[in-house]
C-alpha positions in Angstrom: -3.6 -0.6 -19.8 -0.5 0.8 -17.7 1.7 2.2 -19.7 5.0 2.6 -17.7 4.2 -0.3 -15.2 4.2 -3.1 -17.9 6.0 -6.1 -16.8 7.8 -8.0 -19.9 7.1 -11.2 -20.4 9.4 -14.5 -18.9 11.6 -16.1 -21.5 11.0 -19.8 -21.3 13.6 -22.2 -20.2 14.3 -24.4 -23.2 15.1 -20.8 -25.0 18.1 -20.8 -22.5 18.9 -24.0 -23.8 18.9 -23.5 -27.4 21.4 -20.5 -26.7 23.7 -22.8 -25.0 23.5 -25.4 -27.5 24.2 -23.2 -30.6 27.5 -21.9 -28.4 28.4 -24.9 -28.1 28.2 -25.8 -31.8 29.7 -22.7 -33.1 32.7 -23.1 -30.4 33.1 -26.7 -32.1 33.3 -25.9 -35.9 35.1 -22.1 -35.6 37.0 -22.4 -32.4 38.4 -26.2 -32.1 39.8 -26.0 -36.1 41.8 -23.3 -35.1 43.1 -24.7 -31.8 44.2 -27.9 -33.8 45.5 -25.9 -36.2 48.0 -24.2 -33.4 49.1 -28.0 -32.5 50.4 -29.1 -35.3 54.5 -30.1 -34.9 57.0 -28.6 -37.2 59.4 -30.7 -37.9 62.6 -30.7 -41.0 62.4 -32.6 -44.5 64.8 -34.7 -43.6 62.8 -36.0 -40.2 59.6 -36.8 -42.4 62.0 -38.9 -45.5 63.2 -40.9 -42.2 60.0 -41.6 -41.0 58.6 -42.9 -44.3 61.4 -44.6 -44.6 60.8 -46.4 -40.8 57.4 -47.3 -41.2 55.7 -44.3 -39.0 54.1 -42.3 -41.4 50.5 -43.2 -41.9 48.7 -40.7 -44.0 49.9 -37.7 -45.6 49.4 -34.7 -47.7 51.1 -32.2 -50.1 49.5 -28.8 -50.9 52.0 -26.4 -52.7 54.1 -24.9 -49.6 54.0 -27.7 -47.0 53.5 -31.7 -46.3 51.4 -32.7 -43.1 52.0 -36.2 -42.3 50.7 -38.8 -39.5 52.9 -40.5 -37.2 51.0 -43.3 -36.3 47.3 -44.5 -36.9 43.9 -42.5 -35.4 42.6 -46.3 -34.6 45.7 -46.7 -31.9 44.4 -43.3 -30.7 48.4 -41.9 -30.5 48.2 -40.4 -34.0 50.5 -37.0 -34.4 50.2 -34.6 -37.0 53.3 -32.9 -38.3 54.2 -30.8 -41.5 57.1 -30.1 -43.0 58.4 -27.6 -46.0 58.2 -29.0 -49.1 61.4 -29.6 -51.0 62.0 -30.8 -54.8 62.2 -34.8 -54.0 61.3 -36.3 -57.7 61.2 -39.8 -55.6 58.8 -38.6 -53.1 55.7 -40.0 -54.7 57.5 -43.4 -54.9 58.9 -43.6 -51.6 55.4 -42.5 -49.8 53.9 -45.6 -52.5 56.5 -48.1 -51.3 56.3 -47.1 -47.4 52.4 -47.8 -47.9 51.3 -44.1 -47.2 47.4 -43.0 -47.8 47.8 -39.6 -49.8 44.6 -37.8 -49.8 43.3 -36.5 -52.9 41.9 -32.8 -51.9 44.9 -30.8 -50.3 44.1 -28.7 -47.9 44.7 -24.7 -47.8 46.7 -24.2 -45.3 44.5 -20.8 -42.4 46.3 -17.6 -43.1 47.2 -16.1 -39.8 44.3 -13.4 -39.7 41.9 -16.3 -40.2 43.5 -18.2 -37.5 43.5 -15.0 -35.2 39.8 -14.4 -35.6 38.8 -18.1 -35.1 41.2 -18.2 -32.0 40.7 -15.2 -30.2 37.9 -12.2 -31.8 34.8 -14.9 -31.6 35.4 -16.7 -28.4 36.3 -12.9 -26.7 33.0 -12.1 -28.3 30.4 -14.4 -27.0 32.1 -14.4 -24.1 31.2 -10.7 -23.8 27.6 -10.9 -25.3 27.4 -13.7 -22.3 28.3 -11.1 -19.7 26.2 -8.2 -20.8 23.0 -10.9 -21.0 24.1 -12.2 -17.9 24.7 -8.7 -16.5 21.2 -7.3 -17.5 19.2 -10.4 -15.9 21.7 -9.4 -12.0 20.7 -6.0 -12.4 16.7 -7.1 -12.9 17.0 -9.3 -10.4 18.5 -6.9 -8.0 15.8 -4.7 -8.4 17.0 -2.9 -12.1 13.4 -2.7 -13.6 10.8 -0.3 -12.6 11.4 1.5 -9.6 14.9 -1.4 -8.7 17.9 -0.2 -7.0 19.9 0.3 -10.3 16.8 2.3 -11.9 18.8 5.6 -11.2 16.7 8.8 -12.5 13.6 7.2 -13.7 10.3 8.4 -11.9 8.8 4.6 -12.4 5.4 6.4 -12.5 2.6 4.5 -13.3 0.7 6.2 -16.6 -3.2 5.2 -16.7 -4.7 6.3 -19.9 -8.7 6.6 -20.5 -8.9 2.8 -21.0 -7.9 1.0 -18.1 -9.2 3.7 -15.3 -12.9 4.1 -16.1 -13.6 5.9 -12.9 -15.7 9.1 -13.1 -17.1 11.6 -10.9 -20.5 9.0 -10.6 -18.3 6.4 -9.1 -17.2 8.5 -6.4 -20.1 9.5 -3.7 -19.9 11.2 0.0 -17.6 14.1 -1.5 -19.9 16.9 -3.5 -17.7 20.0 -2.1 -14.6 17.8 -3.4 -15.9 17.0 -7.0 -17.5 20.6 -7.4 -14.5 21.7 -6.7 -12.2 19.9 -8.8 -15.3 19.9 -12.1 -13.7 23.3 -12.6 -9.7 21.1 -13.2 -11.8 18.7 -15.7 -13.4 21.9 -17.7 -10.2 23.5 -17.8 -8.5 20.5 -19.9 -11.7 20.1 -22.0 -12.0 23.7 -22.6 -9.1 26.0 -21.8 -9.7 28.6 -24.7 -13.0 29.6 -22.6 -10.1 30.6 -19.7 -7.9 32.4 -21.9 -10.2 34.6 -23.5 -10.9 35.9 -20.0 -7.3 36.2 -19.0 -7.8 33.3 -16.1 -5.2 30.3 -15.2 -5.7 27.4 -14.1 -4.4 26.8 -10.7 -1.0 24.5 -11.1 -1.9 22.4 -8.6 -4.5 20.8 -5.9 -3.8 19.6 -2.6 -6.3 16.8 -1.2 -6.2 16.6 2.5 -7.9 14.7 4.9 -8.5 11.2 6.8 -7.0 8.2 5.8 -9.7 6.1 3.2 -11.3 8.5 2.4 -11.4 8.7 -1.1 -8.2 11.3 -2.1 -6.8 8.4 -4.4 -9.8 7.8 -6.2 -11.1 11.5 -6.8 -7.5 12.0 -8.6 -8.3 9.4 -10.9 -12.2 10.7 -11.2 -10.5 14.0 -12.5 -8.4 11.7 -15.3 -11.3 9.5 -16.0 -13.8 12.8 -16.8 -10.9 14.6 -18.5 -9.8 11.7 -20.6 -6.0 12.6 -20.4 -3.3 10.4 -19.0 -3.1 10.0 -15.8 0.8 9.9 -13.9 0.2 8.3 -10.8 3.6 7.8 -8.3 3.8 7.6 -4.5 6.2 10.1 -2.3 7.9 7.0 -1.2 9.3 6.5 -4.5 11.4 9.6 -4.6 13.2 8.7 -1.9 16.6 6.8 -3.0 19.7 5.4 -1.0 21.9 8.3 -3.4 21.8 11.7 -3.0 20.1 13.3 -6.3 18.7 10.7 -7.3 15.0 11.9 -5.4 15.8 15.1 -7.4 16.9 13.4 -10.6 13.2 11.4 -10.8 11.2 14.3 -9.9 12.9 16.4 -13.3 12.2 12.9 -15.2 8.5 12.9 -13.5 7.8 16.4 -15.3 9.8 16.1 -18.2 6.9 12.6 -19.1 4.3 15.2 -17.9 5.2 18.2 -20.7 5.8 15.2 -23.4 2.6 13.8 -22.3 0.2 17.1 -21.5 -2.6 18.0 -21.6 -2.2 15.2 -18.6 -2.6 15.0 -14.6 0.1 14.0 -12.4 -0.6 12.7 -9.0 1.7 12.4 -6.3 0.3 10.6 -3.2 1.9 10.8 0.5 3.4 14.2 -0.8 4.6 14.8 2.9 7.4 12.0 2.2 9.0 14.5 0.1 7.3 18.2 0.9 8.5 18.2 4.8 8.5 21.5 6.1 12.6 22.5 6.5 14.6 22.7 9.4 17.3 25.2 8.1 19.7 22.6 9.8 21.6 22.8 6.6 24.0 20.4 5.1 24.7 18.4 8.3 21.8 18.6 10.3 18.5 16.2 8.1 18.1 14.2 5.0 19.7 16.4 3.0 18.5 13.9 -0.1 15.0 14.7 0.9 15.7 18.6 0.9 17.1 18.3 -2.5 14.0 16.4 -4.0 11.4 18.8 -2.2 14.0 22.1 -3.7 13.9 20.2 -7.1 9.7 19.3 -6.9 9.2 23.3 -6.2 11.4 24.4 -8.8 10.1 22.3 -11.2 6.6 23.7 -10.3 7.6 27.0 -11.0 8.7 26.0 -14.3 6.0 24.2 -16.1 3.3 26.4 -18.2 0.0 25.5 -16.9 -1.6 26.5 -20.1 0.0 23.5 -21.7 -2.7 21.1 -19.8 -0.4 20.0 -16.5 -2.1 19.8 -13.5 -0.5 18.7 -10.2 -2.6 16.6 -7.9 -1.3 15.7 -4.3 -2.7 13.8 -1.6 -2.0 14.1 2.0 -3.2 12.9 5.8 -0.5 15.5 7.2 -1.2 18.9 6.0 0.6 20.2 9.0 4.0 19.2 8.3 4.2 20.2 4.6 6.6 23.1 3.8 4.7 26.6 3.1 6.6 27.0 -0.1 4.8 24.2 -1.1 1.2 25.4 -0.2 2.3 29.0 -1.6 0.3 30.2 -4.7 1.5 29.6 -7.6 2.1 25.6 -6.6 -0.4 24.7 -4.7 -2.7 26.9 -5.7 -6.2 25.3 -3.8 -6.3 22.9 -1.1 -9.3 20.4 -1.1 -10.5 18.9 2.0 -11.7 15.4 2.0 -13.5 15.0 5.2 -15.5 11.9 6.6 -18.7 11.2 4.9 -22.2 12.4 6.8 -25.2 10.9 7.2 -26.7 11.5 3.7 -22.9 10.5 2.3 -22.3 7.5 4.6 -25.7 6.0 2.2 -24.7 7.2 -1.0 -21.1 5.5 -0.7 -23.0 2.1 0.9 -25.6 2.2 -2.3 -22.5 2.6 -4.9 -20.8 -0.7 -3.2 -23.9 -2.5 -3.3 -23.7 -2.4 -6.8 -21.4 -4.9 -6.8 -22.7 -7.6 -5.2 -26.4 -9.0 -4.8 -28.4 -7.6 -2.0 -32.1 -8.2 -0.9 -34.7 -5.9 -1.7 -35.3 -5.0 1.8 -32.1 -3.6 2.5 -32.5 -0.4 4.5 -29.1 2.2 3.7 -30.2 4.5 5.8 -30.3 2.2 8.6 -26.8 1.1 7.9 -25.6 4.4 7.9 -26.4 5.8 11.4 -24.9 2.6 12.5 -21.9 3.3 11.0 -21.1 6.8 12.4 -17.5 7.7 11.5 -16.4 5.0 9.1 -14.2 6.6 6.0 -15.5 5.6 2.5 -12.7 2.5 2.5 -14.6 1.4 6.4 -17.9 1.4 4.1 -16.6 -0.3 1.2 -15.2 -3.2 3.6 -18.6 -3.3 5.6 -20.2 -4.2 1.9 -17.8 -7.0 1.5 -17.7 -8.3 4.7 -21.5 -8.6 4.2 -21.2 -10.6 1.0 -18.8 -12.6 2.4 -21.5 -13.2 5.6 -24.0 -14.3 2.8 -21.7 -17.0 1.3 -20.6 -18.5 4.2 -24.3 -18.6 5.5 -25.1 -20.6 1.9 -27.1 -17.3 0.6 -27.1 -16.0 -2.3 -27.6 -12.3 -1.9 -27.0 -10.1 1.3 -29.6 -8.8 4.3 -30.2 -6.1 6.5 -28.7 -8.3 9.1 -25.4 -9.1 7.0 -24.6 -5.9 7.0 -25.4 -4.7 10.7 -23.2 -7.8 11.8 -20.4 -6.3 9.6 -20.6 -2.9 11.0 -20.0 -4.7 14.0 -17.4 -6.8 12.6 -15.3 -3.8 11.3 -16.1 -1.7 15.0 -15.5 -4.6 17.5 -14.3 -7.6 15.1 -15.2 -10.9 14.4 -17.3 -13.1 17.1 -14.5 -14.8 19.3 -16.7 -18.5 19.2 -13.5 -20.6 20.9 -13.6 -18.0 24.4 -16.4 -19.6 26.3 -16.8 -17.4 29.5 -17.4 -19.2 33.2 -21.2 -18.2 34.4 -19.7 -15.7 36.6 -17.8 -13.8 34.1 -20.6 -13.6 32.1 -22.9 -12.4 34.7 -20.7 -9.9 35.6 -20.4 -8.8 31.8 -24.3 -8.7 31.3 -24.8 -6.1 34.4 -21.6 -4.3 33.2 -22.9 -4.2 29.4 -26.8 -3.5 31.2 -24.8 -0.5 33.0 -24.0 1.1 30.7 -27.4 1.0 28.5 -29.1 2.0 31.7 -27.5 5.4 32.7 -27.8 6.0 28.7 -31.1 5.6 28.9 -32.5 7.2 31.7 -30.3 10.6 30.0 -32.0 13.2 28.3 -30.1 13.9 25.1 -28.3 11.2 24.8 -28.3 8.4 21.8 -30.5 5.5 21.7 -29.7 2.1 22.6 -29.3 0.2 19.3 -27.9 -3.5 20.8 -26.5 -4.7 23.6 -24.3 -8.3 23.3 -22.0 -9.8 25.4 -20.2 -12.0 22.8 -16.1 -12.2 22.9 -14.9 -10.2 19.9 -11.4 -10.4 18.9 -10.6 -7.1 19.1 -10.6 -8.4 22.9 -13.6 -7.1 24.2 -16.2 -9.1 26.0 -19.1 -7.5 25.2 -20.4 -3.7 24.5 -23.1 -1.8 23.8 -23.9 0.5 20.7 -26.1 3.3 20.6 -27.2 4.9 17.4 -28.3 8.5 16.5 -31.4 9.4 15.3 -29.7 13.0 13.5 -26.1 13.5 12.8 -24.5 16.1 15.2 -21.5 18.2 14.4 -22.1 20.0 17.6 -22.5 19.0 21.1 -23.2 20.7 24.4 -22.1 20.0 27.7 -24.5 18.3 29.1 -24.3 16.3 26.0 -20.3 15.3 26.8 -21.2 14.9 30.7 -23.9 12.4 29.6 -21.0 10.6 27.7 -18.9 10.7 30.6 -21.7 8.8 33.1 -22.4 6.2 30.0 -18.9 5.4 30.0 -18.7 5.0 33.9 -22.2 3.1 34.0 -20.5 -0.4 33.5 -18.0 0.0 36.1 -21.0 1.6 38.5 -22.9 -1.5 37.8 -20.1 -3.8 39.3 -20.0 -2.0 42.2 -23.7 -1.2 43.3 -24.4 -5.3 42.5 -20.8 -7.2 42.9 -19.4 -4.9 45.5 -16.4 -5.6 43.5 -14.6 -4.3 40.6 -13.2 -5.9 37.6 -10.7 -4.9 34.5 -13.2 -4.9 32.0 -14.2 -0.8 32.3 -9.9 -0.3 30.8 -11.4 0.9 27.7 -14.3 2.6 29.5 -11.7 4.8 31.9 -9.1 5.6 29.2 -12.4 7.0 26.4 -14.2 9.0 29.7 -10.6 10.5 31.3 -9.7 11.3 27.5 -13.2 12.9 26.9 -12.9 14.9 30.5 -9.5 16.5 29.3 -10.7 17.4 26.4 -13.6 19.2 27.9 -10.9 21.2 30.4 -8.0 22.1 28.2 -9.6 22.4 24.8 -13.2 23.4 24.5 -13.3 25.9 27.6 -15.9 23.9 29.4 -14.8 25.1 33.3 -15.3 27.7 35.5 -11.7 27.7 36.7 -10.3 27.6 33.4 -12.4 29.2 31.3 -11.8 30.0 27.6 -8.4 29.5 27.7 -6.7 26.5 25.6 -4.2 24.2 27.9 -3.7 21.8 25.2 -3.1 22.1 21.5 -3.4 19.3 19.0 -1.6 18.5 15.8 -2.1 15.8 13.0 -5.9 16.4 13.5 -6.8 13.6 10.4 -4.0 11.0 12.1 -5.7 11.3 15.7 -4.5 13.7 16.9 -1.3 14.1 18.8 -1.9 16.6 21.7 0.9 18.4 24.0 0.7 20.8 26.7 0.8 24.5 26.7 0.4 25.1 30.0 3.0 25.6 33.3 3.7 22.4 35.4 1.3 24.0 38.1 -1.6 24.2 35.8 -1.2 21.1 34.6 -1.6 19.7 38.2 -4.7 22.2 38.8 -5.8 20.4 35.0 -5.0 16.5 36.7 -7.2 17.5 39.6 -10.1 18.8 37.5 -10.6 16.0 35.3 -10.7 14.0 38.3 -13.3 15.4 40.0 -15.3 15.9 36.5 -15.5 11.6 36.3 -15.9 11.2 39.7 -18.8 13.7 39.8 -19.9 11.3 36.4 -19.8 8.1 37.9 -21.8 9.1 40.7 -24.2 10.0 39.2 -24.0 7.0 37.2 -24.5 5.1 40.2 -27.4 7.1 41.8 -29.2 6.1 38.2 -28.8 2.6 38.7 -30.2 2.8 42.4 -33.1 4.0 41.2 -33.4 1.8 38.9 -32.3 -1.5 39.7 -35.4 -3.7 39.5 -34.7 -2.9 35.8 -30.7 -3.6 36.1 -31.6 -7.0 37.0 -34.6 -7.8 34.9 -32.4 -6.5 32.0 -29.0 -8.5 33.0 -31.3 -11.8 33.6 -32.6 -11.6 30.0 -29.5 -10.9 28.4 -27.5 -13.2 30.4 -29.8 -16.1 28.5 -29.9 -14.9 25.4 -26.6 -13.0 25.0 -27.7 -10.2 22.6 -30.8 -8.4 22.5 -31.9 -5.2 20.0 -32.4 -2.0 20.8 -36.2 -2.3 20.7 -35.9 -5.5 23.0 -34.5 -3.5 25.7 -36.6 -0.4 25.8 -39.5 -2.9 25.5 -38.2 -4.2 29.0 -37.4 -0.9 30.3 -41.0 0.8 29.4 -42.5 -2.6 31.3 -43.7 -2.6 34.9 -40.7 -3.4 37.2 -41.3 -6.5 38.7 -41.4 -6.8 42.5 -38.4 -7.6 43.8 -37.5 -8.7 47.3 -34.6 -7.1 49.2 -33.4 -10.7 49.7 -33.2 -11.7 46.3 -31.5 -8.2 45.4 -28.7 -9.2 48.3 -28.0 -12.7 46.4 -28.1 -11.2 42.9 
């Protein structure tokens, strides 16, 4: 159940209806009397004995104080009413007999003038302005006046999960043991926080979350609520941010003040680098200054709150470079909790806690699946699952295989097979000694990862074909001769075009930009040349987003740098090339068989490779 993001329910149309209709009535038997009422003509005794007299009075009626008469009939449609004061006529009765006048038995009272005033004007005023105030509330709800609208002014619009509707605990979450150890010690503080006190300890007031994108910063906040069994506030930094000044500030007081009413509780703030920005000290004039105010109203308010009430802060961010240091200071965010990629052993935890969710074979190797899928986030290994279960249905299965899921780690690495690009026989040759290329000069490396598949089918991430190679063991560390292997692997396609084509095609883009980015990297930041040394000629920021690099280093250096990374992939693709001289009975034996059957396994190609070369005639090489 959400609590504070419950949406009410529609009124039905003929509702609308019925409110119309009963205005209508009332308007009819209050408003129209009193109208009539207004229209009635005055007129002297005299005029009314001359109209009896004449014929032209067709109904009247005597009450104590006045006469009201009809000139004329109702059934003509041109009937007028009239009154007149009532004078002492002993003859009246007769003349109104002889004239043929109806006299109605009942006299009517005749509306005092507060009567008539109220009829006329206080309850048509009224539901005109009961109209307007409806119609008023349904603009502003329209224009965005409920949770988290436009006209919403002050209200934090958090979303408030209590024990119920989250049911996510620490179990649920797999891939992150430094993450949850760390924050178990949150969850026994809000079961047991007399076991701090008698000790004298505090609970830190907040947590920071960092790391990459998917990978789990979300869900561990709500693991901490769902062990703890406290509500849960749950708002985005997006949502401080309003079109008025002070009203970012004005929702982050409201924020806390639910919080304190509400603890012991957890309140989450994702994105917090929205808001916690570090300053520019351009003052008033120079930035947001509405942003300013909301990250000078979030740190006061942090300073505020007792911890030992129950109120812990949670906040995730991708961008732990750019947050302000008063906001990483002790005493706010007291611990900061990284969230990094999953490892090996991780990767198959996280793949087995998906699989629970949808029907797999019993043959299913995890630990398979995970070397393939070196890298992915915990949100990449969730959407292999699916894509896998989704393979099985539209294949007409009814639970998933080993080859579901490696053709979804290759669906979420290269994308989906591109089955409407049919390739010319050229292209494709070309393609299957590029793709062979690069296998090749992999795996006639030392230290470098085995061949896992080789395919030359279109994806639609716009590649025409690529090889994968799989580690055995994770690395976190990686020599040079490890990163110059890399380098040669990435130039072997390109090296395979020109030792058997002569000729050079624009499918190695991806190839040159991943081996000239790798090279760099080598020079300026890991201190891998002689010229250079340990020195660092490039520094990088936003390290979970990418990570942006810029120069430190003088326009000369930076030309010296150019000149280095050149020579370090030409040296590379040389001896990328020298490989496939060596071996090019093998280059074409393996390009023939996978130019006829478009993919092969890993094992299918070292099967090939391990074989005695064929005998191959110089000629034949030539028209190859």
């Amino acid at each position: 159940m959400k609590l504070g993001d419950k949406k009410p329910e529609k009124i039905p149309m003929y509702v609308y209806y019925i409110i119309v209709g009963v205005i209508i009535v009332v308007l009819n038997l209050l408003v129209v009397p009193a109208v009539q009422e207004r229209s009635v003509q005055k007129t002297d005794y005299s005029t009314f004995i001359e109209n009896v007299e004449e014929g032209n009075v067709s109904k009247a009626t005597v009450d104590e104080d006045y006469i009201y008469y009809e000139i004329g009939s109702e059934e003509s449609g041109a009937a007028v009413l009239c009154k007149t004061v009532k004078m002492d006529d002993p003859d009246l009765v007769n003349r109104l007999l002889d004239a043929g006048v109806t006299m109605d038995e009942v006299l009517p009272e005749s509306p005092s003038i507060l009567a008539t005033l109220f009829f006329s004007y206080v309850i048509p005023i009224g539901i005109f302005i009961l109209l307007g105030r409806w119609l008023s509330k349904k603009m502003m709800s329209s224009m965005g006046g409920g949770p988290g609208g436009m006209m919403s002014f002050g209200k934090s619009n958090a979303k408030v999960y209590v024990k119920s509707s989250t049911g996510i605990k620490f179990s649920d979450v797999a891939g992150e043991d430094e993450a949850k150890e760390l924050l178990t010690e949150i969850v026994d503080y809000l079961h047991n926080p007399q076991k701090y006190s008698e000790i004298g300890a505090s609970m830190p007031k907040g947590a920071l979350l960092v790391g990459p994108p998917g990978t789990g910063k979300t869900l561990l906040a709500k693991a901490v609520a769902g062990e703890a069994e406290v509500p849960f506030f749950s708002i985005s930094g997006s949502e401080f941010v309003e079109m008025f000044v002070g009203m970012g500030a004005a929702k982050v007081r409201d924020l806390f003040k639910q919080a304190n009413e509400k603890a012991p509780c957890i309140v989450f703030i994702d994105e917090i680098d929205t808001i916690g920005k570090k300053r520019d000290g351009a003052g008033f004039t120079g930035g947001n200054d509405e942003r300013e105010q909301t990250l000078n109203q979030l740190l006061t308010e942090m300073d505020g709150f007792d911890s030992s009430k129950g109120v812990v802060i949670l906040a995730a961010t991708n961008r732990p470079d750019s947050l302000d240091p008063a906001l990483l200071r002790p005493g706010r965010f007291d611990r900061r909790i990284p969230v990094e990629l999953p490892d090996l052993q991780g990767r198959e935890e996280i793949l087995k806690v998906h699989a629970k969710k949808i029907r797999i074979a019993d043959n299913v190797r995890f630990d398979e699946i995970a070397k393939a899928a070196a890298g992915a986030s915990g949100a990449e290994l969730a959407n292999i699952v699916n894509e896998a279960a989704l393979r099985a249905v539209r294949d007409g299965r009814r639970f998933a295989t080993q080859a579901d899921f490696e053709e979804s780690i290759e669906v979420v690495i290269a994308g989906y097979q591109k089955k409407n690009r049919v390739l010319s026989n050229k292209e494709k040759l070309i393609v299957a000694y590029h793709e062979v290329g690069h296998a090749l000069v992999a795996a006639k490396q030392t230290e470098s990862a085995p061949v896992h598949k080789i395919t030359i089918i279109p994806r639609t991430s716009g590649a025409l074909g690529y090889t994968m190679q799989v580690d055995e063991k994770e690395h976190f560390l990686m020599t040079k001769e490890e990163l110059e292997n890399k380098i040669a692997t990435f130039t072997g396609g390109r090296a395979a075009e020109e030792l058997i084509f002569h000729s050079i095609t624009t499918g190695a883009s991806n190839d040159i930009e991943q081996a000239t980015k790798l090279a760099r990297a080598m020079i300026s930041r890991y201190g891998m040349s002689d010229e250079f040394g340990m020195v660092a000629m490039e520094t990088v920021g936003n390290q979970y987003l990418g990570g942006d690099s810029s120069l430190a280093c003088s326009f000369e250096t930076q030309t010296l740098l150019d000149k280095k990374v050149v020579d370090l992939v030409r040296k590379q693709h040389d001896k990328a090339l020298n490989i496939l001289k060596e071996n090019i009975g093998k280059l074409h034996e393996l390009a023939k068989y996978l130019y006829e059957h478009e993919t092969i396994t890993g094992e299918e190609f070292m099967k090939i490779l391990l074989a005695p070369a064929p005998a191959l005639e110089d000629d034949k090489t030539q028209e190859a």
